[in-house]
N, CA, C and O of each residue as an XYZ file, in Angstrom:
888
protein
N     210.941    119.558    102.393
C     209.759    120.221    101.865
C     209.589    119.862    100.391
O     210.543    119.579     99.666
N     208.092    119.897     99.922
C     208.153    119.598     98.694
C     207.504    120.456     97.687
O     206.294    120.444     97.912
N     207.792    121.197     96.671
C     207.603    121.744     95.480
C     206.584    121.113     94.497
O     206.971    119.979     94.216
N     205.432    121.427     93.875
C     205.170    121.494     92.616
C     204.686    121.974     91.772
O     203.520    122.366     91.803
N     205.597    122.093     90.604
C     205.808    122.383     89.194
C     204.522    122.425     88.403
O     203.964    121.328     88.417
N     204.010    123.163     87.857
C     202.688    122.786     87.256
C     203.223    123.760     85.813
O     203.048    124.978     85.861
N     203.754    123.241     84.789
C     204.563    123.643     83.817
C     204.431    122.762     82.424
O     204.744    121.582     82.579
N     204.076    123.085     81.267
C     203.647    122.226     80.599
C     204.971    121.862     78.916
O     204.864    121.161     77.910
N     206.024    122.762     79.434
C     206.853    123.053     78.985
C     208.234    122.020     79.672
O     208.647    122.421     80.760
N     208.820    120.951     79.180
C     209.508    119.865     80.378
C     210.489    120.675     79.960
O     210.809    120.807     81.142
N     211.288    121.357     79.386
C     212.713    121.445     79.690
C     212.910    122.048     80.647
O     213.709    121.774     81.543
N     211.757    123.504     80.519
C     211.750    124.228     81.268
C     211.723    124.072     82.948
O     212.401    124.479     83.891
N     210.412    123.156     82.728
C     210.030    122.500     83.989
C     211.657    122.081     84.651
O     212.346    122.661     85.490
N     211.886    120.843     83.875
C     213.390    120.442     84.248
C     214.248    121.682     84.910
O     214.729    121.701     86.043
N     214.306    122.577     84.040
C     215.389    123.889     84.671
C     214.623    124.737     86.113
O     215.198    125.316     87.034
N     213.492    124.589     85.934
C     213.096    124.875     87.736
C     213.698    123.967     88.285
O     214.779    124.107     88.858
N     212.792    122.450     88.129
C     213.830    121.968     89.441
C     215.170    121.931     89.809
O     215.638    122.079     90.937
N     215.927    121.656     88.434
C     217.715    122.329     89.296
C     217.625    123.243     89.717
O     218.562    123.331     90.511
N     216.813    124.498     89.746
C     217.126    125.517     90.751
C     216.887    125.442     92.472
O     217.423    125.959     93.453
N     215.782    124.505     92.228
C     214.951    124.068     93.527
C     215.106    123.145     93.874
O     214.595    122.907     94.969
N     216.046    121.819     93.066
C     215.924    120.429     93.731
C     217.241    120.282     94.936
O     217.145    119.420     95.809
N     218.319    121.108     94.881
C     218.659    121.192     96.149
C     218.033    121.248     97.748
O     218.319    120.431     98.623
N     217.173    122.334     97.895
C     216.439    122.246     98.812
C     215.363    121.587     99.154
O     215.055    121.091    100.238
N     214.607    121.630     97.781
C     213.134    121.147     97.826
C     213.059    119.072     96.975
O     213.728    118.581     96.066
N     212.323    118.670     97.555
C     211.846    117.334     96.519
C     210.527    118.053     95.725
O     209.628    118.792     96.125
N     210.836    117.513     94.499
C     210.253    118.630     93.198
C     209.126    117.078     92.785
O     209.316    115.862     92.807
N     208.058    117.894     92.468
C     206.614    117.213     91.616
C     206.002    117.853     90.163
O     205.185    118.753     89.969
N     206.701    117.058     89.311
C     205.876    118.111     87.934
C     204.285    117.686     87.680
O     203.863    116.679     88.249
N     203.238    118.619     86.649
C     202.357    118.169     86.502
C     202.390    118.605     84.958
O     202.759    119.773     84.837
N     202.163    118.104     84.019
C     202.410    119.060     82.500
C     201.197    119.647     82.106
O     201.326    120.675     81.441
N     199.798    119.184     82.390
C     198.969    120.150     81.902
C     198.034    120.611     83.403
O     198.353    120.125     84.487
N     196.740    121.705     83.256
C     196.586    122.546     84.257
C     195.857    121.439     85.064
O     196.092    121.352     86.270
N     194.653    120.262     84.238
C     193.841    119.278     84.900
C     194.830    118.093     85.594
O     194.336    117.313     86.408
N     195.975    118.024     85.293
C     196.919    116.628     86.140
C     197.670    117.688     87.572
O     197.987    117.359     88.715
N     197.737    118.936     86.899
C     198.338    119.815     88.440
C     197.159    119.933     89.340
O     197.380    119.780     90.541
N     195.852    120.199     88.926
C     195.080    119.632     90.196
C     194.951    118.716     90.825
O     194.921    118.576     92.048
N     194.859    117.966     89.950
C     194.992    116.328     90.333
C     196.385    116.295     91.848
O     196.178    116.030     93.032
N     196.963    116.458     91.550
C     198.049    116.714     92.290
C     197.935    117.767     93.432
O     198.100    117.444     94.608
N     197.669    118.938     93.072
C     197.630    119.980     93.913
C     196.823    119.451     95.460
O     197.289    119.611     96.588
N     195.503    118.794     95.105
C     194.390    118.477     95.684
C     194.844    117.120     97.023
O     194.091    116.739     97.919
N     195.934    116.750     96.817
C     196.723    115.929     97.761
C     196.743    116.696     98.727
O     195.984    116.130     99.514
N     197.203    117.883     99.357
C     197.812    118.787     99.797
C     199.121    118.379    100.709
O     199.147    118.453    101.938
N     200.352    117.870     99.753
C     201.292    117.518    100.205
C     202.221    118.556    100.132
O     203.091    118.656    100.996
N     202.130    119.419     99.109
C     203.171    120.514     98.859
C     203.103    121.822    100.323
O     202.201    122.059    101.126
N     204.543    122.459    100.144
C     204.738    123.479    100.633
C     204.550    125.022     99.844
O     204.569    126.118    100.404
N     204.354    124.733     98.291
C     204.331    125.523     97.298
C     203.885    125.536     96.360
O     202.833    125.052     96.777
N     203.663    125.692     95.125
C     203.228    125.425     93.913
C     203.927    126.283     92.901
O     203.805    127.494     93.089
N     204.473    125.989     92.103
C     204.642    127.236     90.880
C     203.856    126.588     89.324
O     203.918    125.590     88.606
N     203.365    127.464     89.379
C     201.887    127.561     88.507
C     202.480    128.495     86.976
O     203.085    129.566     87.020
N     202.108    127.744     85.729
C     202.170    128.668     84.578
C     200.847    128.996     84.306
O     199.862    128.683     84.976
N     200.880    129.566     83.407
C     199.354    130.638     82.960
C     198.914    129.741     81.531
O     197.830    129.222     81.263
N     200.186    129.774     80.738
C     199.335    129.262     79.094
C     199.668    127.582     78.942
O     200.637    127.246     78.262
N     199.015    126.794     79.452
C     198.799    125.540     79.318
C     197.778    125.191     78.911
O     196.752    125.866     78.993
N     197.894    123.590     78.172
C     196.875    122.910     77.712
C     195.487    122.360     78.532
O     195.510    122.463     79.758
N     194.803    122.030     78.165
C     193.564    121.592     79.183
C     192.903    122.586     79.555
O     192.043    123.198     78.921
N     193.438    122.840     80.985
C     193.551    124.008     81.905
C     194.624    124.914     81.999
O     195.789    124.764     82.368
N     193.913    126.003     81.537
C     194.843    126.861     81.849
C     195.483    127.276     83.371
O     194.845    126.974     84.380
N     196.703    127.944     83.464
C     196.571    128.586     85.127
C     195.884    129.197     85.737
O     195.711    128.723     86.860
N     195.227    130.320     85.484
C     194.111    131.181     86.042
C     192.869    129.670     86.378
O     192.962    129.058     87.442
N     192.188    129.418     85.700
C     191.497    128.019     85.810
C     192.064    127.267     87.198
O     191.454    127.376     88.262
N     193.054    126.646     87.092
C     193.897    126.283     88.260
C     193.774    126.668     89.231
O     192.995    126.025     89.935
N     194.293    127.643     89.728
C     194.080    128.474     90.740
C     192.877    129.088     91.490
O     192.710    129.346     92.682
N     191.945    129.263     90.189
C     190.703    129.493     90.839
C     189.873    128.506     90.990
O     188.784    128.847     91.451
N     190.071    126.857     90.652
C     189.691    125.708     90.795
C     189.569    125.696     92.537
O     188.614    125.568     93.304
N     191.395    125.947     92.775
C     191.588    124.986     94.146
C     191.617    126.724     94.955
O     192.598    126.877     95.684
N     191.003    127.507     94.898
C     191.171    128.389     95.936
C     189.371    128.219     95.909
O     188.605    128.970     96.514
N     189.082    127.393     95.306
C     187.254    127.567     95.027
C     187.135    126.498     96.072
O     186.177    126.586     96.840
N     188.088    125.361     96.227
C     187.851    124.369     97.195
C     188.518    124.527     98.144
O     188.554    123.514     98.842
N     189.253    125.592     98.628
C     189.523    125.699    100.084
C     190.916    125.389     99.968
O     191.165    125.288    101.170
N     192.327    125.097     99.221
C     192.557    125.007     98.875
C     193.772    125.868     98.821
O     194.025    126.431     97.756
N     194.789    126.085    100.160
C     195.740    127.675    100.143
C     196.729    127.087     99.975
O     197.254    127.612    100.957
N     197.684    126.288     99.518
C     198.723    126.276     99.376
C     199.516    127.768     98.509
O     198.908    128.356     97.615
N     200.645    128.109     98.879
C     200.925    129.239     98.229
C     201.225    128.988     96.612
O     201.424    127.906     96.060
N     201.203    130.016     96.153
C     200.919    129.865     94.356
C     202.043    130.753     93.945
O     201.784    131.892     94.333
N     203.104    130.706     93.364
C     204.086    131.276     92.378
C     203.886    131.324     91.037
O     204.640    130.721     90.274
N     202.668    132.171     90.532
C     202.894    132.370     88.970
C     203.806    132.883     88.471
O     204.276    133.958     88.841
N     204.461    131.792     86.982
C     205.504    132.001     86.651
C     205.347    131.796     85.271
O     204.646    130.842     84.933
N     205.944    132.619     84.262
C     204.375    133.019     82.898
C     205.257    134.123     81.907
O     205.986    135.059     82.236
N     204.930    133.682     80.766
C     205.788    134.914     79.996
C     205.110    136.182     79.916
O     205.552    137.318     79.747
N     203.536    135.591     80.128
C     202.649    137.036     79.920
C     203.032    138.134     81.195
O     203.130    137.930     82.405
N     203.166    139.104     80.566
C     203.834    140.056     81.357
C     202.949    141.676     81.465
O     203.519    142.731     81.746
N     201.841    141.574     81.246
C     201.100    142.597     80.957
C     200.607    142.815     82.706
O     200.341    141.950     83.540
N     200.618    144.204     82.822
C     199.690    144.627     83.814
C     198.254    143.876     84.349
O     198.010    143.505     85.497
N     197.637    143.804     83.492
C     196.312    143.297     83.546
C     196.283    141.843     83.798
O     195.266    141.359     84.295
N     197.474    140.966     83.454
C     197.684    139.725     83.815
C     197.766    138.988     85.099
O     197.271    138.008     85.656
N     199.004    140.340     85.387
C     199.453    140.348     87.025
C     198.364    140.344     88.160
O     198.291    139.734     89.227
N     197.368    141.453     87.395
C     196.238    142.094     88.403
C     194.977    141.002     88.771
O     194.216    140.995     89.738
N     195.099    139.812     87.255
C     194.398    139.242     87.293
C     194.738    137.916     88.339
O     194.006    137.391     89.177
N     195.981    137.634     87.990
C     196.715    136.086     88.858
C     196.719    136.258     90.664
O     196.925    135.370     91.492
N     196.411    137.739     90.903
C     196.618    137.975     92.478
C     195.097    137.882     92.839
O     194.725    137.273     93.842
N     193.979    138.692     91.734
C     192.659    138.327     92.325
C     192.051    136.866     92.629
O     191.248    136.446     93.462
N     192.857    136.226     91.488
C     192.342    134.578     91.643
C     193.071    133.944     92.628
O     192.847    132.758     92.871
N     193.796    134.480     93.146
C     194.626    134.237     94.825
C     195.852    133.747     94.503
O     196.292    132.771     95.110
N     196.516    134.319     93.572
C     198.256    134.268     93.780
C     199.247    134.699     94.682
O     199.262    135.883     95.020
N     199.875    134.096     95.014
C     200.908    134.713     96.271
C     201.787    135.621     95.472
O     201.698    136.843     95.598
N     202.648    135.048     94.639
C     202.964    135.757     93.796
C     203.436    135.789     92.544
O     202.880    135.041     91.739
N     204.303    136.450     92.178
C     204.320    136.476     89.987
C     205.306    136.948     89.755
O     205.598    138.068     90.176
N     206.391    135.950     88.742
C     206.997    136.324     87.954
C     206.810    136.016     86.810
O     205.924    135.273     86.387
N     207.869    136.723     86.043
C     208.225    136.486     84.378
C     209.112    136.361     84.189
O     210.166    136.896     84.533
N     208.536    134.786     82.930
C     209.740    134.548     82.235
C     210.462    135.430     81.064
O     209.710    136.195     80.461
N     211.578    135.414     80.748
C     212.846    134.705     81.829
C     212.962    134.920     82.844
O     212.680    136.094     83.084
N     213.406    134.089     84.097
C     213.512    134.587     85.140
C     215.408    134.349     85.685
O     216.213    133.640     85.081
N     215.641    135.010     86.703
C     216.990    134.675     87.427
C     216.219    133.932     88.669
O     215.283    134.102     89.450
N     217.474    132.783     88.245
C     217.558    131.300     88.950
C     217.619    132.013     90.521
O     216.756    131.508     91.238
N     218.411    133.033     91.201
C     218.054    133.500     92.618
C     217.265    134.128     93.459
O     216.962    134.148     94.652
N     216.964    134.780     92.171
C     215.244    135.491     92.304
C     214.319    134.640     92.598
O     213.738    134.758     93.677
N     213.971    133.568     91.677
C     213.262    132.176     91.712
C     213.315    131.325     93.406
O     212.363    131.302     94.186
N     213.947    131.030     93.519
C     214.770    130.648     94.809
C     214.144    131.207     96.175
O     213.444    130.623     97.003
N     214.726    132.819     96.140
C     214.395    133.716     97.234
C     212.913    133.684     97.105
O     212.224    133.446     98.097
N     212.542    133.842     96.288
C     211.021    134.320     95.803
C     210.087    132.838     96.759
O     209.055    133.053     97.394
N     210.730    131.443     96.650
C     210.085    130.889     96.714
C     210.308    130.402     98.819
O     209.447    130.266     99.688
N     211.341    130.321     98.862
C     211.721    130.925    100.336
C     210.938    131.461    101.005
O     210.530    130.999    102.070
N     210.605    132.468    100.538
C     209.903    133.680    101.052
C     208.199    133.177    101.195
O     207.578    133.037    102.248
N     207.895    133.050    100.355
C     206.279    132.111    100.464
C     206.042    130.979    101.275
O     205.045    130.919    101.995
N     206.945    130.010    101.208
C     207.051    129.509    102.431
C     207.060    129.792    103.768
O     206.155    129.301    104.443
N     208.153    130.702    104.473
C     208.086    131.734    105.476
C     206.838    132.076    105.644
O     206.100    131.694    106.552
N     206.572    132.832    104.738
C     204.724    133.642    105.500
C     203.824    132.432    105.692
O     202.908    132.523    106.509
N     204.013    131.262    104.980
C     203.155    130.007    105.290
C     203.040    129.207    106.670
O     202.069    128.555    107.051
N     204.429    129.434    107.423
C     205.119    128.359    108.074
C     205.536    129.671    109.462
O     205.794    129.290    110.604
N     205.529    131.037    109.109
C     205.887    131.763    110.276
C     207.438    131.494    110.806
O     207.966    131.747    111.889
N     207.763    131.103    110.041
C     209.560    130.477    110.670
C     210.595    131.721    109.750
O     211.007    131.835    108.595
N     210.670    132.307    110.711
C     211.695    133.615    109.801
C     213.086    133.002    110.577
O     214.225    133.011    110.110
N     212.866    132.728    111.257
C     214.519    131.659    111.774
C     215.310    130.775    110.622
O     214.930    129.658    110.270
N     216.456    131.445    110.097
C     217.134    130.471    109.386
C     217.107    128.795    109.739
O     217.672    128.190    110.650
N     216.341    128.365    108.795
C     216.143    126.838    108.809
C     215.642    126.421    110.263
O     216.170    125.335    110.503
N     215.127    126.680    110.961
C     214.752    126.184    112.537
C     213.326    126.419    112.661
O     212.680    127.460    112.538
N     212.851    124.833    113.020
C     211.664    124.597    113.260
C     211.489    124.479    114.697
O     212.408    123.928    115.303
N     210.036    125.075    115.658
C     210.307    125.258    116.850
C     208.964    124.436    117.347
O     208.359    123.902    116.417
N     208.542    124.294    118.328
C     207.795    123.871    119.066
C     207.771    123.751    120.506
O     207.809    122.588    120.907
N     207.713    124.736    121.465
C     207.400    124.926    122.676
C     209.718    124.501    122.504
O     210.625    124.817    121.734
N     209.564    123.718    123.698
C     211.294    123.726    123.869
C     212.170    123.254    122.565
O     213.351    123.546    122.379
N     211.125    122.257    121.476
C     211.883    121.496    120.989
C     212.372    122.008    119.444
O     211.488    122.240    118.619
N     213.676    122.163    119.103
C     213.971    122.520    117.729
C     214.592    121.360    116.773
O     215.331    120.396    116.972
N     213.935    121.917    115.634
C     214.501    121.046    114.952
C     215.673    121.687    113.662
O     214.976    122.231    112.805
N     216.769    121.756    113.386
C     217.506    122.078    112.764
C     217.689    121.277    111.377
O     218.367    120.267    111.191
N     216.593    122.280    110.087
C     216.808    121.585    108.575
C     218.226    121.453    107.822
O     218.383    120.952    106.709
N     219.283    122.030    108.690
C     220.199    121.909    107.826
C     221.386    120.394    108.043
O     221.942    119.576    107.311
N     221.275    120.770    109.827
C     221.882    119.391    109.923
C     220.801    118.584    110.718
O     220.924    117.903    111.736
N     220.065    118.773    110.201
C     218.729    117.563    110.761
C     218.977    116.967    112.224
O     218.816    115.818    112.635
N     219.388    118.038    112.828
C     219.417    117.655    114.443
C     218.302    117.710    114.934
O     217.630    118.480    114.248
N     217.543    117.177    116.026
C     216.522    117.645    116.999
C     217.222    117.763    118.629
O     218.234    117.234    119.089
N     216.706    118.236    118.948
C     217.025    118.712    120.595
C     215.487    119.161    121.398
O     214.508    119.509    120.737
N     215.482    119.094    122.709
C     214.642    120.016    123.540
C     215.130    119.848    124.236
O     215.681    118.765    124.436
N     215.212    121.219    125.269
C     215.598    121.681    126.735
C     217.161    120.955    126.573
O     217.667    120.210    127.412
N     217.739    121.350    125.354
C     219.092    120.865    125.648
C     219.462    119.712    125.049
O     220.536    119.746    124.448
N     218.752    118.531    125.059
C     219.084    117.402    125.490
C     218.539    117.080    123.807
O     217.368    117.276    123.481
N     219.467    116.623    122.947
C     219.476    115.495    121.500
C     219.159    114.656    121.442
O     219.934    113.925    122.059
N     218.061    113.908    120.872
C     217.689    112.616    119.802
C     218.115    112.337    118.752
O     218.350    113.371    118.128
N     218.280    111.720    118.364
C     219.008    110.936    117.318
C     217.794    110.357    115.880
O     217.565    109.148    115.829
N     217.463    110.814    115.364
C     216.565    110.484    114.286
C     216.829    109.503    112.991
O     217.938    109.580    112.461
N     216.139    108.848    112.612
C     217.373    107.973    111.517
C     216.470    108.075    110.153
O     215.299    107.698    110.099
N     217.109    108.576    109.193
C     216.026    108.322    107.681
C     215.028    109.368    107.995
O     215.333    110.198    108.852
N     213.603    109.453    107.278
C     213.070    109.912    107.121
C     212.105    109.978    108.365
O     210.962    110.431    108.314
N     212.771    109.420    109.595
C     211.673    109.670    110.565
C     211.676    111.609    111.335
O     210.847    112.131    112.081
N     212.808    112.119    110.805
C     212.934    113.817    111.042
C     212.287    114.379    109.942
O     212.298    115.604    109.816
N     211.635    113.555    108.994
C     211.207    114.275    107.513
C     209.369    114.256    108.245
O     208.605    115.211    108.386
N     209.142    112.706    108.599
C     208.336    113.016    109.150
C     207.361    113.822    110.143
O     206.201    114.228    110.203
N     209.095    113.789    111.219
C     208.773    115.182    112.427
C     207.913    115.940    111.736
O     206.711    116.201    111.770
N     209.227    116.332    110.847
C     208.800    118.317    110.316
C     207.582    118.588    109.475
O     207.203    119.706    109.128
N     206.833    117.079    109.099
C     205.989    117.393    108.102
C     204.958    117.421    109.568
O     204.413    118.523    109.620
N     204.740    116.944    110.198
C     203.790    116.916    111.522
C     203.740    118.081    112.270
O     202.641    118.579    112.514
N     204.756    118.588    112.669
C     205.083    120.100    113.436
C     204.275    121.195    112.476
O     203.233    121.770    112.792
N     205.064    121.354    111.130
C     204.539    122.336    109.911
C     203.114    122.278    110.141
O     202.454    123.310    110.262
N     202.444    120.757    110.229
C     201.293    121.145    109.574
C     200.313    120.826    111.624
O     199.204    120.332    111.828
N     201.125    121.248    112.458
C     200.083    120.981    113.622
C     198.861    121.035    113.671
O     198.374    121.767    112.810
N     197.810    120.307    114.677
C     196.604    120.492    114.946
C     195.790    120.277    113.388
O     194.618    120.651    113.389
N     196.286    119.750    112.177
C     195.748    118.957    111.321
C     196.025    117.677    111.085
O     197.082    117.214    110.654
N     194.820    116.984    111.448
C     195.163    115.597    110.831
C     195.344    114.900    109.146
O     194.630    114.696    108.165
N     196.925    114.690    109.611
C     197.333    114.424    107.848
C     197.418    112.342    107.978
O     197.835    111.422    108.682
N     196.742    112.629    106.827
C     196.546    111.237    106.170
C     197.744    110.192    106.258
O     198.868    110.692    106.226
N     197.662    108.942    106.354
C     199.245    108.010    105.950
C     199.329    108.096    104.266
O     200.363    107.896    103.629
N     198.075    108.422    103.711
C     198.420    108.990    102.053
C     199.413    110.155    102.357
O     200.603    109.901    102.543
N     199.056    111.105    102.395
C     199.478    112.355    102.548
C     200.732    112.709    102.834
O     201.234    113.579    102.121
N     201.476    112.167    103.858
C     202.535    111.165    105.016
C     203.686    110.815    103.690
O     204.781    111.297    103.402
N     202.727    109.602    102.997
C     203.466    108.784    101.962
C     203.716    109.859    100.632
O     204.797    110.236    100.179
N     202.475    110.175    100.224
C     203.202    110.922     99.122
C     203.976    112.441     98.962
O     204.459    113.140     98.070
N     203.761    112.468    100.439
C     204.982    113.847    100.463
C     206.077    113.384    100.786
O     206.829    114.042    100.067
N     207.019    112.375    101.652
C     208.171    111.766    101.776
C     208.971    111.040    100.822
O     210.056    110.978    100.245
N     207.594    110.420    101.011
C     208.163    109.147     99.484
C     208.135    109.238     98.166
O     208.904    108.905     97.264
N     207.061    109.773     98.227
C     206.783    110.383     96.387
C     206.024    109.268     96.061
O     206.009    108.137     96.546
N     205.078    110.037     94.700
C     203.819    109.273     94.494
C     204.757    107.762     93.157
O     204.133    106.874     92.576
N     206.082    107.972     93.089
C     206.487    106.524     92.206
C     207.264    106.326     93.210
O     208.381    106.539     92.739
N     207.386    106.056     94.282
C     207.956    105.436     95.342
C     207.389    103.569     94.964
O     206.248    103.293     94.596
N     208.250    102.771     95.128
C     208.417    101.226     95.158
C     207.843    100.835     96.332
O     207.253     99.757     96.270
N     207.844    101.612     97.788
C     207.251    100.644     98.654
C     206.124    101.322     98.975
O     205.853    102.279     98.248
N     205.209    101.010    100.109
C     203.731    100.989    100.406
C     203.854    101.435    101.476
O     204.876    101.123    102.086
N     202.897    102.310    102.105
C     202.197    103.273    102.854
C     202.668    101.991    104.217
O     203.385    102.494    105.082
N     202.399    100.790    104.391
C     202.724    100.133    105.649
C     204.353    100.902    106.278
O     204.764    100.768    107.431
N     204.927    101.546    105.373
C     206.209    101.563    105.736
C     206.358    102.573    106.910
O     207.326    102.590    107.671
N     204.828    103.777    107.000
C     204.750    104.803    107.828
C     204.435    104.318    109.073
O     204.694    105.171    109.921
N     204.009    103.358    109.518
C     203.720    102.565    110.776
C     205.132    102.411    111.454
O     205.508    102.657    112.600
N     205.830    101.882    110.263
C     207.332    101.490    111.491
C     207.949    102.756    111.565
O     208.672    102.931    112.546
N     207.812    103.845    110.614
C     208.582    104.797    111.258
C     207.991    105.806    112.142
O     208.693    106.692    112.629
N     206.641    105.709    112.390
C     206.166    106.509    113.112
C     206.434    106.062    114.667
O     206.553    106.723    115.699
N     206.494    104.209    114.303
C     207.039    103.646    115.723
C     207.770    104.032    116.601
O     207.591    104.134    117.815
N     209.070    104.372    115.626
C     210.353    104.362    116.192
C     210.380    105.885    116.576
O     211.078    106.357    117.473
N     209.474    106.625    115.723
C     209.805    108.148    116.272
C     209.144    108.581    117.288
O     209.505    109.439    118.094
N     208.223    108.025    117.263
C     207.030    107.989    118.627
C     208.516    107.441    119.845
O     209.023    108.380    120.459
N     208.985    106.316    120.063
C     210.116    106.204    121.209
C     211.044    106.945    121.463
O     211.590    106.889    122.565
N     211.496    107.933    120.366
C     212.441    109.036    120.286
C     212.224    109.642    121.100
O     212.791    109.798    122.182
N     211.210    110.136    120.592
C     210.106    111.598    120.959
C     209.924    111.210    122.533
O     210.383    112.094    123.257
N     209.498    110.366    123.071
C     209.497    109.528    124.336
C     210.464    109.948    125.263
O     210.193    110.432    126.362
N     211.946    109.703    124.678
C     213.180    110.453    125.561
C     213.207    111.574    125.873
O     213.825    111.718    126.927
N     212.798    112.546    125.431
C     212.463    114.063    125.702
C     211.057    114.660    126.300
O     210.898    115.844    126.596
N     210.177    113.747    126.412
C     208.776    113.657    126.856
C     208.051    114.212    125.944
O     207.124    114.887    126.391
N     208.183    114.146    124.424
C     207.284    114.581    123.295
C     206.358    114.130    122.456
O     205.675    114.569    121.530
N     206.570    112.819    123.215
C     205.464    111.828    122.027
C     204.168    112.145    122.887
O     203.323    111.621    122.161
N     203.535    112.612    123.855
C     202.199    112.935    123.872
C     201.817    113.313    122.744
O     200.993    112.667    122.097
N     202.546    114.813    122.175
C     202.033    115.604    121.001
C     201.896    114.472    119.717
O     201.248    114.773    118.715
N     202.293    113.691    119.794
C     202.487    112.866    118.606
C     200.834    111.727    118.782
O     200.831    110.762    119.546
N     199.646    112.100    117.964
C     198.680    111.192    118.337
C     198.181    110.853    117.239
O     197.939    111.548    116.252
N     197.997    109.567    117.450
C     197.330    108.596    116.437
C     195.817    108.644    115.704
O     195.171    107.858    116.397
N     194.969    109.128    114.722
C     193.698    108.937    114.834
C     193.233    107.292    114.346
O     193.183    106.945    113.166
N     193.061    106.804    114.979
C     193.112    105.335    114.435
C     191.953    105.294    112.956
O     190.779    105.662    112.920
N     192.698    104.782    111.987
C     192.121    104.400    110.514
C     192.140    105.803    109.996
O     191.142    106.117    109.348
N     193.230    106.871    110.173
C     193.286    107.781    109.416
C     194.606    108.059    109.242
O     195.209    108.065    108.169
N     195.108    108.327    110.499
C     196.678    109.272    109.853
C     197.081    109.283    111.345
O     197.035    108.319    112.109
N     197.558    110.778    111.678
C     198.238    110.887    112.495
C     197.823    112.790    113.264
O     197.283    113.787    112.784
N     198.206    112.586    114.104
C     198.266    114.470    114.417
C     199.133    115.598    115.311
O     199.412    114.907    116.291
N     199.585    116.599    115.505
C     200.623    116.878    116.303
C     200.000    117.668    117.057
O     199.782    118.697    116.416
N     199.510    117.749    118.302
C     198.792    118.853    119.126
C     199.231    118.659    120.306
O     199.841    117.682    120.741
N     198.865    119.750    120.906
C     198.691    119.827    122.428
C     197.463    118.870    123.148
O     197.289    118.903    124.366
């Protein structure tokens, strides 16, 4: 899953992602107009959003991309600590809000948790789909029993396809949530792995769900 940072402050920024780069692959943006820029991909699972930045501020932000349709969940995270702040970051559609300083487990859980209500998976790490699970911790897949074998990022792919079912996501989209937008190689690279996972998926009778829109992307449905 991937995180981003919209923080205009780098050390700081920096000290989120060690809290988060264990679990998550982390995306900074330093001011509020380059975190849209970014946001507007919709590759993330999250966002954590500050309030007093240059350009654009956070409030701005937020009510930018909830103006365009635009739900990824939002973690304001902000020294302003006033009542009226809080009241304001939830009307412009915040999931939710802390203050800095914050504790690094609080941060963590906090962000866990937004995910969950996003994704409906209250199952420790287990992604489901009719028989088939997929296990984030040791990146197993199985259905009705029976294991596939996944290699590299073709289980990164699974899970980004399952998460986001019955939407068709882009080979942009694909690429810059796996690979990351300074990744060295090129979007051709999602063809061969969609190949090989499409034959996987095959052994268990799952690659129906797995469909192609030709000259766009890809989609996971019934």
């Amino acid at each position: 899953m991937r995180i981003l940072i919209v923080e205009d402050d780098k050390i700081l920024a920096k000290t989120i992602e060690q809290c988060l780069g264990e679990k998550y692959d982390i995306d900074h943006a330093y001011d509020g107009e380059e975190g849209i820029l970014y946001a507007k991909q919709e590759i993330y699972d999250a966002i954590i959003l500050d309030l007093m930045m240059p350009i654009l501020n956070g409030y701005d932000v937020l009510n930018k991309l909830r103006s365009e349709k635009i739900y990824t969940p939002v973690l304001i995270l902000t020294a302003k600590d006033e009542i009226g702040d809080k009241v304001k970051g939830f009307r412009y559609g915040a999931d939710d809000y802390m203050v800095k300083p914050f504790n690094r487990e609080e941060l963590v859980a906090r962000v866990e948790a937004l995910i969950r209500r996003v994704t409906g998976n209250y199952q420790e790490n287990v992604i489901e789909f009719k028989t088939l699970k997929l296990d984030l911790n040791s990146r197993k897949v199985e259905a009705d029993g029976k294991e596939i074998i996944l290699q590299g990022k073709q289980f990164d792919v699974l899970e980004y396809l399952i998460n986001s079912k019955n939407t068709i996501i882009t080979k942009d989209q694909i690429f810059d949530k796996i690979w990351g937008f300074n990744s060295e190689t090129t979007t051709n690279v999602i063809e061969v792995y969609a190949s090989g996972l499409r034959k996987e998926l095959k052994k268990i009778g799952y690659d129906k769900y797995f469909k192609t829109i030709r000259g766009v992307g890809y989609i996971w449905s019934e």
